[in-house]
N, C-alpha and C positions, 0 to 999 in steps of 0.2 A: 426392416426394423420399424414397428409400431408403438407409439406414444405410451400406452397400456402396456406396454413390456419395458421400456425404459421405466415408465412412473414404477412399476413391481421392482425390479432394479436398485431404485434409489431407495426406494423402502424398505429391503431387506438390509441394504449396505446401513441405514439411518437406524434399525433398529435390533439388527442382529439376529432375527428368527424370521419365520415364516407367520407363525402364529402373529408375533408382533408386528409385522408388517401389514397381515390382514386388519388388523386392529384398528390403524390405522390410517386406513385406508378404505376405501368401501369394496372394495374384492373380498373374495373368500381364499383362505387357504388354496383352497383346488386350484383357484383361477390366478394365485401370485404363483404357483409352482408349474404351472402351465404354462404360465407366460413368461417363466426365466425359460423354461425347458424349449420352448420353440425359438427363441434365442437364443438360447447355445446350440442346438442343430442350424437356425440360421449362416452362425458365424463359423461353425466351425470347431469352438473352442469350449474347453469348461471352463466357467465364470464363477462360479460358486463352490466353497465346498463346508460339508455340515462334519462338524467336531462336538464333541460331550459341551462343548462352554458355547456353542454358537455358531452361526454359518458366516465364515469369511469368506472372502474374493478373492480369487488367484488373481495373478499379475495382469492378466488379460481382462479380467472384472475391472479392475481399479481402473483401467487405460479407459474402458467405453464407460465406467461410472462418471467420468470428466465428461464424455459425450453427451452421458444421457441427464446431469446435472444442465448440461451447457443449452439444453436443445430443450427441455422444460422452461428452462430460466425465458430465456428467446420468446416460446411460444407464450408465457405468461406478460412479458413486456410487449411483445405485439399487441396480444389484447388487452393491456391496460390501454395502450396507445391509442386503439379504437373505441372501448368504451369510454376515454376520456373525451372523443371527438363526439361521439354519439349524444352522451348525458352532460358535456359541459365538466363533467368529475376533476379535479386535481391530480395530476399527474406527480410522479414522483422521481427525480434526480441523484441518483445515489452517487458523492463522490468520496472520494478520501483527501485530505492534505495535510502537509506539515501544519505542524503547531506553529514556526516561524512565519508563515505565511499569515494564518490566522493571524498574525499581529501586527500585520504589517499591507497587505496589499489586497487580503480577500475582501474587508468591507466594502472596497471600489467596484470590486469585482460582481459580489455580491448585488450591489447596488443598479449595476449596471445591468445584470441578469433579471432582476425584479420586474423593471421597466419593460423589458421585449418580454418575459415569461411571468405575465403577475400567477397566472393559476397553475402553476409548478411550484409545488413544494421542493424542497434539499432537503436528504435527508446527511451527515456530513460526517467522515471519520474521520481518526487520527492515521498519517498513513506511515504505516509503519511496513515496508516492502516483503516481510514473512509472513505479515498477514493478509496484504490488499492482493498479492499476487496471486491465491484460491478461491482468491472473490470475486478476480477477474476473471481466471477462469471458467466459473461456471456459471459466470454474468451477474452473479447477487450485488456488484459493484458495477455501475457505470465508466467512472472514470476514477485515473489517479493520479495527482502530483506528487513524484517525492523524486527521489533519486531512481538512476537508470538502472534496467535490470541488462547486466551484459551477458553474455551475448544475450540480442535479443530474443524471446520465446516466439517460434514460427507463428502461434497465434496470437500475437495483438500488435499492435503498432505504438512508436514512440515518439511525442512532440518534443522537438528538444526547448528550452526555455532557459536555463540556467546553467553555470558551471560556480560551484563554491567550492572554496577548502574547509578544512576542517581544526577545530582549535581544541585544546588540551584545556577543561575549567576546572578552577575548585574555589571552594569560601574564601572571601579575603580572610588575610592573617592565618592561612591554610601553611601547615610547616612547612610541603613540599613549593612552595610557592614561584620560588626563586630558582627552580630546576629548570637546567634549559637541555635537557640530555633525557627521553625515553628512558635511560639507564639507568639516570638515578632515582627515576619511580619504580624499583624494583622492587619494593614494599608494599605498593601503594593499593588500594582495594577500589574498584571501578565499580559507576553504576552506568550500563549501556543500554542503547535501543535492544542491542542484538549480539549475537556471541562470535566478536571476531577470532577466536582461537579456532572456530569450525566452519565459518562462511566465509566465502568472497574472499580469500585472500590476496587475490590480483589488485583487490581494490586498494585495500590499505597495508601493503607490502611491511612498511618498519611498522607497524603496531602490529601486523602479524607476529614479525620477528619476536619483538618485544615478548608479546603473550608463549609463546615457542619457548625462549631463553627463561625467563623468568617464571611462569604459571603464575600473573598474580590472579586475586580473587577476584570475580567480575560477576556483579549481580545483572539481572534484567528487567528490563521494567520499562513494559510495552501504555505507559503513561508518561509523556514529558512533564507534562506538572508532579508528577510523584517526584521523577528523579529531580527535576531543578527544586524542587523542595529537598528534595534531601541532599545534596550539592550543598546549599546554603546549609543545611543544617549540622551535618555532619565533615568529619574528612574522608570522605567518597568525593574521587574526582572524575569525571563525567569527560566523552570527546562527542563534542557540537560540530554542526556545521555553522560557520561565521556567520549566518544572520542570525541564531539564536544566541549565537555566544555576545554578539553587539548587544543585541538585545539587554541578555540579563546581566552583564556587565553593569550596564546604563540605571536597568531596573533594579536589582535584587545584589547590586553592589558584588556581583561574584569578580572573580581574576582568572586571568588566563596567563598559564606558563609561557613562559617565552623558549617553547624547546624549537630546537633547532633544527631535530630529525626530520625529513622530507614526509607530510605526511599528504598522501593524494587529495586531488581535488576530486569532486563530487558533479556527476550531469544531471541535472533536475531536470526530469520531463515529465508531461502530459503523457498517461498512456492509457490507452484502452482497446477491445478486442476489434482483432482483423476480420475481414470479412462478415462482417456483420454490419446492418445499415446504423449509422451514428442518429440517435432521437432528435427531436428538434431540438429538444431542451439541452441533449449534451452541444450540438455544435453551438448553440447562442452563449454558454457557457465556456466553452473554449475560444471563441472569440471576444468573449466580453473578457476572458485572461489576458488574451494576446492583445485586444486594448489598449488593459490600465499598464499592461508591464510597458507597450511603446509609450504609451503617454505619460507614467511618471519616470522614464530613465532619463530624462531631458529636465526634470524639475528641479525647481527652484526650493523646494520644499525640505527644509533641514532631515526630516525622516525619511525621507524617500531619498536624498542625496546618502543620509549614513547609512539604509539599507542597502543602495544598487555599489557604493565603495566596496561592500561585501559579497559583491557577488559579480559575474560578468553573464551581460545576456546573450542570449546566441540565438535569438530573432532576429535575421537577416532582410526577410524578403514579405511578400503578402502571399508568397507562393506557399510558405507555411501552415496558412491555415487549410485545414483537412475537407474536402470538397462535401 
């Protein structure tokens, strides 16, 4: 398999023709259809196939378009890595994290990354686990804090850091307020990260139920600041994980139900791809984490005691940090 046949590959998949792939590309027609066609005699398999609206990728396309996204991505961070060594240039650290983070312990983190990495830029998402996890894959994301993907995916690896629960919010003086029973928001109209009626159901078992028995309405809305904006603003009631819910309790005056239903705790980890060498800038980054989390779980510090109440760490050892 040659680079020049993967890049034709992702080309075709990015733009749907041939024609538009050349376009795109500096190849010619001839030489994108030459260079899918000796890969799929390579492999074995047909990858491609042309329809009246467009050329899709059979199921075997889409498997080695992970490959051949994953194995560009690689060879393009190699060579930033060395023409940053060469020219001095700014390297670039792509991670994603919760927004509860950002409010609570990235600054230190941040801070402390600056000082060992001044000429690495961040570039920093929101990590929202449906979107960071195709980014991880095919590397356009370096790292990710948020919650754990289970079972874990044979490519990437997982730092564990955190274990939270998760809390039921809505506006104060919200009707259903005083509900301490899943059941009796059977009414009730949700805005979520993500759609638990069709994901993860191992994760949050009674909210699955719940959504099963009832169908309530549940919006999406891959912005945290949208939704706790519209949490406060409306009667849409939102499920957090308890450092946000602390949070905008404290801030934006929201409430949390006192239901009673058993709702899962949550494993927050560090994760990023296996077998692949870690940059400099992600390990100084993953240990400027591991850091602030030992060095403020022991504080004295009223924000950092009401953040770590909410949560429990599962940094054990210095074995943890990834070699």
């Amino acid at each position: 398999m040659k680079l020049h046949q993967f890049r034709a590959l992702v080309a075709i998949a990015d733009s749907g023709s041939i024609r538009n792939a050349a376009r795109n590309t500096d190849y010619s027609p001839a030489a994108i259809t030459k260079a899918v066609r000796e890969l799929e005699e390579e492999v074995g398999v047909t990858l491609i196939v042309r329809e009246t609206t467009g050329i899709t990728l059979t199921p075997a396309g889409q498997v080695l378009l992970e490959h051949a996204r994953f194995t560009m991505g690689a060879i393009a961070r190699a060579r930033e890595e060395m023409e940053a060594f060469a020219s001095q240039r700014k390297r670039t650290l792509k991670v994603a994290v919760p927004s509860w983070l950002g409010m609570t312990l990235l600054g230190e983190i941040i801070d402390r990354f600056q000082i060992l990495m001044p000429e690495t830029q961040l570039e920093l998402f929101e990590s929202f686990p449906s979107l960071t996890l195709p980014k991880l894959r095919d590397g356009t994301l370096d790292l990710s804090i948020g919650r754990s993907y289970s079972p874990t995916p044979a490519e990437l690896n997982q730092l564990s850091l955190f274990s939270t629960g998760y809390a039921v919010v809505a506006r104060a003086g919200h009707p259903l307020a005083s509900c301490r029973s899943l059941q009796e928001l059977a009414g009730a109209s949700w805005i979520l990260s993500r759609n638990y009626k069709s994901e993860d159901g191992a994760f949050q078992a009674a909210f699955q139920e719940y959504c099963d028995r009832y169908a309530p309405r549940i919006h999406i809305s891959h912005s945290s600041a949208v939704a706790n904006s519209l949490v406060a603003r409306t009667d849409l009631l939102s499920l957090m994980p308890w450092p946000m819910a602390e949070l905008l309790v404290a801030k934006d005056g929201l409430c949390v139900l006192p239901i009673r239903d058993a709702l899962a705790d949550a494993e927050i980890t560090i994760t990023y791809r296996r077998g692949v060498p870690l940059s400099a800038p992600a390990k100084c980054f993953i240990e400027a984490t591991i850091a602030v989390i030992r060095e403020s779980e022991h504080s004295t510090d009223p924000d950092k005691r009401r953040f770590f109440h909410t949560v429990e760490c599962l940094l054990k050892d210095k074995d943890n940090i990834p070699a």
